[in-house]
N, CA, C and O of each residue as an XYZ file, in Angstrom:
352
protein
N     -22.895    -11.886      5.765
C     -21.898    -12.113      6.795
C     -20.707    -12.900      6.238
O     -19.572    -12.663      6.652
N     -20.967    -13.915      5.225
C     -19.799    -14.568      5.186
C     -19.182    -13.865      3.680
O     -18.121    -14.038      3.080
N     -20.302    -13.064      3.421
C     -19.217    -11.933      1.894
C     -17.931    -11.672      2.675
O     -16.817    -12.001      2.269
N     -18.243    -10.897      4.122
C     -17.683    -10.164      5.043
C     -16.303    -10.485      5.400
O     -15.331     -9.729      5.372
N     -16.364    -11.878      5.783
C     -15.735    -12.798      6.113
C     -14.762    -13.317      5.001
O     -13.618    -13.417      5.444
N     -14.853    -13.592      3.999
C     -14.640    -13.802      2.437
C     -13.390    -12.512      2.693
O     -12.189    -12.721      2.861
N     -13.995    -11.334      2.667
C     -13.211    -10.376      1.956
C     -12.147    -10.352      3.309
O     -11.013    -10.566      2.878
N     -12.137    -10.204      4.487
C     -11.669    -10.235      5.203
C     -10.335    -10.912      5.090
O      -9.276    -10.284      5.103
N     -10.455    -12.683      4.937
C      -9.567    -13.612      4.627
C      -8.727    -13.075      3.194
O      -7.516    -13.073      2.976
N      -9.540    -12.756      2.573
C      -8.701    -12.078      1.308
C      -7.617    -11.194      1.280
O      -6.573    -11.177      0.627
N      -7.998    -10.616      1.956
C      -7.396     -9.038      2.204
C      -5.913     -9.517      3.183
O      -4.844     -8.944      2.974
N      -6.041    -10.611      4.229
C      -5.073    -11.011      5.087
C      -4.700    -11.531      4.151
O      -4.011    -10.617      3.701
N      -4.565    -12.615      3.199
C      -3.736    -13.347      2.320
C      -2.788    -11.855      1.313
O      -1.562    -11.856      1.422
N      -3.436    -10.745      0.444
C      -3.016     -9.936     -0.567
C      -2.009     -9.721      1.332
O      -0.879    -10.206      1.264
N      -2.206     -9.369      2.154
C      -0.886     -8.484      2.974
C       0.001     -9.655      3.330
O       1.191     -9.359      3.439
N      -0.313    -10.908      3.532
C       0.629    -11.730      3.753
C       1.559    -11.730      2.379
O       2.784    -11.626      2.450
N       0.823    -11.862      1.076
C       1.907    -11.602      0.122
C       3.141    -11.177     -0.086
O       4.283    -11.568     -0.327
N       2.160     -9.737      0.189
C       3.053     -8.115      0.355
C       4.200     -8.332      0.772
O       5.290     -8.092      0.254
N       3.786     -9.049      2.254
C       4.872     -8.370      3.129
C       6.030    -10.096      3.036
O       6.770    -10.549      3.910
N       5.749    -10.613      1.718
C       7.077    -11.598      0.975
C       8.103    -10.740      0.644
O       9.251    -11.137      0.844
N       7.875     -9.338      0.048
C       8.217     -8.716     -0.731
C       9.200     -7.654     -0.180
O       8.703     -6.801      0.555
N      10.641     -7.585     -0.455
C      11.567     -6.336      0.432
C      11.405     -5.427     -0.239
O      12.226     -4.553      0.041
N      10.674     -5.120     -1.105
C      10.699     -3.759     -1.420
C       8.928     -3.368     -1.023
O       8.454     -2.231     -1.027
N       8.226     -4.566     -0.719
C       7.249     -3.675     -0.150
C       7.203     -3.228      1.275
O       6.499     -2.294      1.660
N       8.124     -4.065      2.171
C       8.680     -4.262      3.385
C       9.496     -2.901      3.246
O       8.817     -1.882      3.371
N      10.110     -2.829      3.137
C      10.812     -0.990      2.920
C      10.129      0.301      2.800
O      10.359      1.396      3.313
N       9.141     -0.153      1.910
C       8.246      1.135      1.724
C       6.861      1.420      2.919
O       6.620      2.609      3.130
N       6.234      0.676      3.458
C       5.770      0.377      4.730
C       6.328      0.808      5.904
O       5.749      1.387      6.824
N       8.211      0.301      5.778
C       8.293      0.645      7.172
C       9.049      1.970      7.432
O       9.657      2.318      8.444
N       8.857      2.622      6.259
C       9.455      3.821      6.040
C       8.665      5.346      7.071
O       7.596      5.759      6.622
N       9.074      5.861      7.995
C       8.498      6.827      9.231
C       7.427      7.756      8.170
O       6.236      7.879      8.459
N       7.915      8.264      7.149
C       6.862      8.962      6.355
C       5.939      8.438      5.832
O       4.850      9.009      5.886
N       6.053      7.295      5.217
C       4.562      6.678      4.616
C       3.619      5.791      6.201
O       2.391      5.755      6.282
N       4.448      5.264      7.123
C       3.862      4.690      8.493
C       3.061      6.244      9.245
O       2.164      6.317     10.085
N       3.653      7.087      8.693
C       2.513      8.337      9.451
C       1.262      8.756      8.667
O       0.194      9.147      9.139
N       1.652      8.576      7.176
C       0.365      8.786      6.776
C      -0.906      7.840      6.759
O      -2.102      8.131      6.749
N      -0.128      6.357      6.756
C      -1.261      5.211      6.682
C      -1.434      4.800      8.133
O      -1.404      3.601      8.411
N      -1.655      5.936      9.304
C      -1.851      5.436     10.580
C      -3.070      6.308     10.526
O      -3.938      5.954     11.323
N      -3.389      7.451      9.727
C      -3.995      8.702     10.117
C      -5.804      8.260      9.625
O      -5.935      7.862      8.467
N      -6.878      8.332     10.362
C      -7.847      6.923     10.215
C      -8.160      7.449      8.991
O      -8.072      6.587      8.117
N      -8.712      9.244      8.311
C      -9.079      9.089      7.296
C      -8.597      8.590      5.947
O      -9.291      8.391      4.949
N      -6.919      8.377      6.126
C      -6.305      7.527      5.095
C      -6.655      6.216      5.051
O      -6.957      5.735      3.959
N      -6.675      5.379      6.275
C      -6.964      4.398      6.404
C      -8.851      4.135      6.055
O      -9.490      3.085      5.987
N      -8.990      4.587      6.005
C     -10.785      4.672      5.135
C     -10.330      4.714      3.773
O     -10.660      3.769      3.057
N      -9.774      5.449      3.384
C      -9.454      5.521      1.547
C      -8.768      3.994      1.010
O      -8.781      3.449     -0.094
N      -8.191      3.605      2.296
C      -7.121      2.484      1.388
C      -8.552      1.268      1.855
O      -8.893      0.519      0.939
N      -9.179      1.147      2.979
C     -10.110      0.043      2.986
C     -11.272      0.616      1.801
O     -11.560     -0.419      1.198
N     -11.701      1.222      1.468
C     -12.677      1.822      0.059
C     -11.928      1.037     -1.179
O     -12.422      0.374     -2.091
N     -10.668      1.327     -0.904
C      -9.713      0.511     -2.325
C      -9.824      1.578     -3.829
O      -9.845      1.219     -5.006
N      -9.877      2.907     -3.276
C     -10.155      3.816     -4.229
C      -8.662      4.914     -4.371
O      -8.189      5.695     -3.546
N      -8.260      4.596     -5.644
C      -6.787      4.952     -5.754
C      -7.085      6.094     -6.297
O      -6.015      6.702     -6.348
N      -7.876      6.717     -6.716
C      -8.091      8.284     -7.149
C      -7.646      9.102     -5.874
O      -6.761      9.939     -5.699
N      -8.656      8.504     -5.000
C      -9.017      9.170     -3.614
C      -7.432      9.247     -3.081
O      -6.932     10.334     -2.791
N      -6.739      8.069     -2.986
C      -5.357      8.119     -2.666
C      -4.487      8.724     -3.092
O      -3.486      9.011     -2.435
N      -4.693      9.071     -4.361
C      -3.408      9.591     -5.052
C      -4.018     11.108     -4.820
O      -3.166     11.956     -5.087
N      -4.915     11.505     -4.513
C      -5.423     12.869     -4.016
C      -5.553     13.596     -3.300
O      -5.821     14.798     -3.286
N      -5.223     12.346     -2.161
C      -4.737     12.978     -0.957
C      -3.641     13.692     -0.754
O      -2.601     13.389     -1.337
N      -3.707     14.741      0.099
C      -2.593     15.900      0.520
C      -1.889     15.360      0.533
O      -1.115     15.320     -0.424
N      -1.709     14.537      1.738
C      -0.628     13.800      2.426
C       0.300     12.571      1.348
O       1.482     12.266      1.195
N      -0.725     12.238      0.903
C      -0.565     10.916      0.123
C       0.700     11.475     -0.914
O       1.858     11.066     -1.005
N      -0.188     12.862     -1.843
C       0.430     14.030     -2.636
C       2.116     14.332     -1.911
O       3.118     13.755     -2.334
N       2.122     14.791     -1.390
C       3.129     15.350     -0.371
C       4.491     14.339     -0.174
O       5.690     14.500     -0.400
N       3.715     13.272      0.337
C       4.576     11.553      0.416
C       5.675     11.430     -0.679
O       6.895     11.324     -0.558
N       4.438     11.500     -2.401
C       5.312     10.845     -2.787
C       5.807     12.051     -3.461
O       5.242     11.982     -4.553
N       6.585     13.204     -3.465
C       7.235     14.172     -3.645
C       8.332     14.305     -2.707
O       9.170     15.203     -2.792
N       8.321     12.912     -1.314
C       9.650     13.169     -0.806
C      10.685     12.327     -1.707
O      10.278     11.169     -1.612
N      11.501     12.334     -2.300
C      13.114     11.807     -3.106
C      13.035     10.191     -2.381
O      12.953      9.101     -2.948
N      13.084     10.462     -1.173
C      13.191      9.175     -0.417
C      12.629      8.032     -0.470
O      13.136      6.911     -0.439
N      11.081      8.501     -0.589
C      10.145      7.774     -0.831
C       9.441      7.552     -2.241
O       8.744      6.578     -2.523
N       9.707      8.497     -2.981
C       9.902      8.415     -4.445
C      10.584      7.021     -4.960
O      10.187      6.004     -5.529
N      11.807      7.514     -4.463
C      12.810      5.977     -4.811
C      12.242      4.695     -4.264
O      12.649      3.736     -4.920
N      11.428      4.356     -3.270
C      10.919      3.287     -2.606
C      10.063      2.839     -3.395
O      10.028      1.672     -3.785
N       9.075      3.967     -3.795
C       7.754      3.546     -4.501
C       8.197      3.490     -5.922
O       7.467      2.767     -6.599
N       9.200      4.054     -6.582
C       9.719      3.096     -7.587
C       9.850      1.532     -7.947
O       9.535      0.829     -8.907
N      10.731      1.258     -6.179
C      11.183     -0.077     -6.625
C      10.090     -0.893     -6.626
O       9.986     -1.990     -7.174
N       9.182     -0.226     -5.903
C       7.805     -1.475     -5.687
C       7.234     -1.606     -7.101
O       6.614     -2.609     -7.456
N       7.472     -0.530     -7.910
C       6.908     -0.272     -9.253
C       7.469     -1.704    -10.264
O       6.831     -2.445    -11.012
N       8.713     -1.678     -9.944
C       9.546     -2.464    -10.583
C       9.422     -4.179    -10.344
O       9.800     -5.116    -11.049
N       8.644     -4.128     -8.887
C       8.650     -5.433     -7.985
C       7.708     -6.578     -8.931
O       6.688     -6.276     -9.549
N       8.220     -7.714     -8.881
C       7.263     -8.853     -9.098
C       5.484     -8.917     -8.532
O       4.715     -9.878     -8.541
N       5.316     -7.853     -8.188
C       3.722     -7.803     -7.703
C       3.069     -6.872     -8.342
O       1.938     -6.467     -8.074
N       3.963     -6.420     -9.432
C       3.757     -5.109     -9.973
C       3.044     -5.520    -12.147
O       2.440     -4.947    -13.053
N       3.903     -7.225    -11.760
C       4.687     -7.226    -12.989
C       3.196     -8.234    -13.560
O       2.260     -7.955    -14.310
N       3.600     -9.604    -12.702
C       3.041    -10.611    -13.295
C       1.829    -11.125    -12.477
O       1.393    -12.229    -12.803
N       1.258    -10.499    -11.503
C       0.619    -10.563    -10.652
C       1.016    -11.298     -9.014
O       2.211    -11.258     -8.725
N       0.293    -11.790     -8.228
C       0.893    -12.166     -6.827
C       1.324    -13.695     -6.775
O       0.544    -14.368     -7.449
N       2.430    -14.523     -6.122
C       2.693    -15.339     -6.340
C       3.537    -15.590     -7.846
O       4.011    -16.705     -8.062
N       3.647    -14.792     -8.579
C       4.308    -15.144     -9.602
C       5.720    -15.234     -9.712
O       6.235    -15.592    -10.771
């Protein structure tokens, strides 16, 4: 129960991070990636924490082949959470 709990608190701290971040704040609130990470079986892949599964998804596939969102998920590429780890 308190692993549970543990990971829980964890998981709220890594999104409180995140969402320090304007380029992860952009890519989130972007209508195409907010439709795919509403849809529950995506949302099972991202709580699993299995990025195969993600990057394999149709949708996921599809996402990042829009230009728009291409460029977003660049900058996050580029972002300080990318680089030196969180808080850095």
């Amino acid at each position: 129960m308190f692993d549970k709990m543990k990971n829980m608190a964890n998981q709220f701290q890594l999104f409180q991070e995140l969402m320090k971040d304007d380029n992860f704040k952009a890519f989130v609130s972007h209508p195409k990636v907010r439709g795919v990470f509403m849809e529950p079986e995506f949302q099972q892949i991202v709580r699993e924490r299995n990025m195969s599964k993600m990057m394999a998804h149709p949708k996921f596939a599809e996402l990042m082949r829009d230009p728009e969102v291409a460029q977003l998920m660049m900058k996050l590429k580029g972002s300080h959470l990318f680089k030196g780890g969180f808080g850095s």
